[in-house]
N, C-alpha and C positions, 0 to 999 in steps of 0.2 A: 745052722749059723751060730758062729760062739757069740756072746754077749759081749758085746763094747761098752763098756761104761762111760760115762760123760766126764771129763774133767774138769777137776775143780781146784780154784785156786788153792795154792800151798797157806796153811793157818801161819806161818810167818810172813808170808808175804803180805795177805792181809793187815797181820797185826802191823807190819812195817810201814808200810800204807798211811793208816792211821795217825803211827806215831809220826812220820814225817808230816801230814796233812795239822796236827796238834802243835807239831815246834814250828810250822809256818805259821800259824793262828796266833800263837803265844806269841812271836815276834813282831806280829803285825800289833798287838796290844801293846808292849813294851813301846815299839817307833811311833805309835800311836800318841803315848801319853806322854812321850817327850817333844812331839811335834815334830817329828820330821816327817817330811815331806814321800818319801819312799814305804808310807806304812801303807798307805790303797795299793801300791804294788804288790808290795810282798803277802797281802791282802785275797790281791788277783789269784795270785799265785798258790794260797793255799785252795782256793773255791777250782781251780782249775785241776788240781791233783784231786780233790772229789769228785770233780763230776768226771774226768778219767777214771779212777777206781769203780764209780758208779756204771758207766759205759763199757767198762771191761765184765763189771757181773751182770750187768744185762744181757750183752752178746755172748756170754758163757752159757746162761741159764736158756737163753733163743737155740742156741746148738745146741743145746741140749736136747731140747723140745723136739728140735726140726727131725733130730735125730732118733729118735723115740718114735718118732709118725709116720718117722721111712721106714723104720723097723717093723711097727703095724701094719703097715699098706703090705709091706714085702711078706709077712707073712699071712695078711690075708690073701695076696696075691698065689700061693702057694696051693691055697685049700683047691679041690676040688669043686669044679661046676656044677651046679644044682641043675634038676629038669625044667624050671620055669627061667634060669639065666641062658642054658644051652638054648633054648625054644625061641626067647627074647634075641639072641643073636642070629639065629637063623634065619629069623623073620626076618628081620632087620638086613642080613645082607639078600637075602631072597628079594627085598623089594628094590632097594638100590642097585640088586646085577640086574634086575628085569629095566629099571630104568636106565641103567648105563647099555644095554643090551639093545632095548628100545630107541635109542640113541644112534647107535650102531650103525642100528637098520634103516634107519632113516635116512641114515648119513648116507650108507651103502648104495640106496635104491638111487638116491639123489645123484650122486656121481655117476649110478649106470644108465641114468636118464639121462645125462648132461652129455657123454658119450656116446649113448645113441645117436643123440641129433645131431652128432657132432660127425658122427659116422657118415649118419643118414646125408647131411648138408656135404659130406666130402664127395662124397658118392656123387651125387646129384652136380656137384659140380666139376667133376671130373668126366662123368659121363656127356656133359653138355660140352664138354672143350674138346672133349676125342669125337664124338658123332656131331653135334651140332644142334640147332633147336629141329626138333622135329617136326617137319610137318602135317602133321595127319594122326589126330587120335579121335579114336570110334566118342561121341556122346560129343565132338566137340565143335563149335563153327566150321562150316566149310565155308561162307564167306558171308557177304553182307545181306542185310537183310533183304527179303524182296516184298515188292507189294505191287497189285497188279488191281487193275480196277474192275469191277463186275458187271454185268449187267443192264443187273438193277439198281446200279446208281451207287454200288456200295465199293468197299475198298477193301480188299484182304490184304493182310502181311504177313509173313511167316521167317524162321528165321532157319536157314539151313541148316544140318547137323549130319554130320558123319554115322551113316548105321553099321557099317562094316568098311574098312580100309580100302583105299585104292592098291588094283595089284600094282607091282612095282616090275 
């Protein structure tokens, strides 16, 4: 990269600066000590060409700087990675892709679980609109309870249960 040098004001222009900023001063003494009224003006006006002259080498001497620091960065930027910065970035995206990764799969399982039931629930309800409720499953009521009296004074109840289908 070639060297850019900062710019710097032209030495007449400075001096010009100056000598303007000095025959406003003067003038404001002169109007000053005769009394008229326009000297705090013309007053104003030299302190305002100062502190412009002032503002202008400020913001010269800031770009300069700013410039000089991008120059540094950029060619520190340049050098080659050491083994503890390469190791440092590694790690570093290593744990953030296992968490964005982790993320992922979370996300993943959650959608394919939400799609299941979602299957499962269509299913189920399509099956019931084309056949109908069924009647007759093995383990389940075959109708109401019964209870029948004993003997000995006692009462049984039992509740029916399907152990194998009716043939059809």
């Amino acid at each position: 990269m070639a060297a850019v040098s900062v710019t710097t004001l032209a030495p007449e222009a400075v001096t010009g600066i100056r000598a303007a900023q000095e025959a406003l001063e003067q003038q404001a003494r002169r109007l000053a000590a005769t009394g008229d009224p326009t000297a705090d003006t013309v007053a104003a006006y030299a302190a305002a060409v100062g502190a412009q002259h002032r503002l202008i080498v400020d913001a010269n001497l800031k770009g300069g700087a700013q410039h000089e620091a991008t120059a540094r960065l950029i060619q520190d930027a340049r050098k080659p990675w050491s083994r503890e910065e390469m190791r440092g970035l590694i790690t570093e995206l290593d744990r953030t892709l296992l968490h964005r990764w982790s993320q992922f799969n979370r996300g993943g399982i959650a959608i394919g679980v939400a799609v299941a039931l979602v299957f499962g629930a269509a299913c189920g309800g399509v099956g019931w609109w084309w056949r109908g409720v069924v009647p007759v499953a093995i383990g389940t009521r075959a109708g109401a309870d019964r209870c029948e009296d004993r003997s000995d004074g006692s009462r049984l109840c039992w509740i029916p249960v399907f152990e194998r289908g009716p043939s059809r």
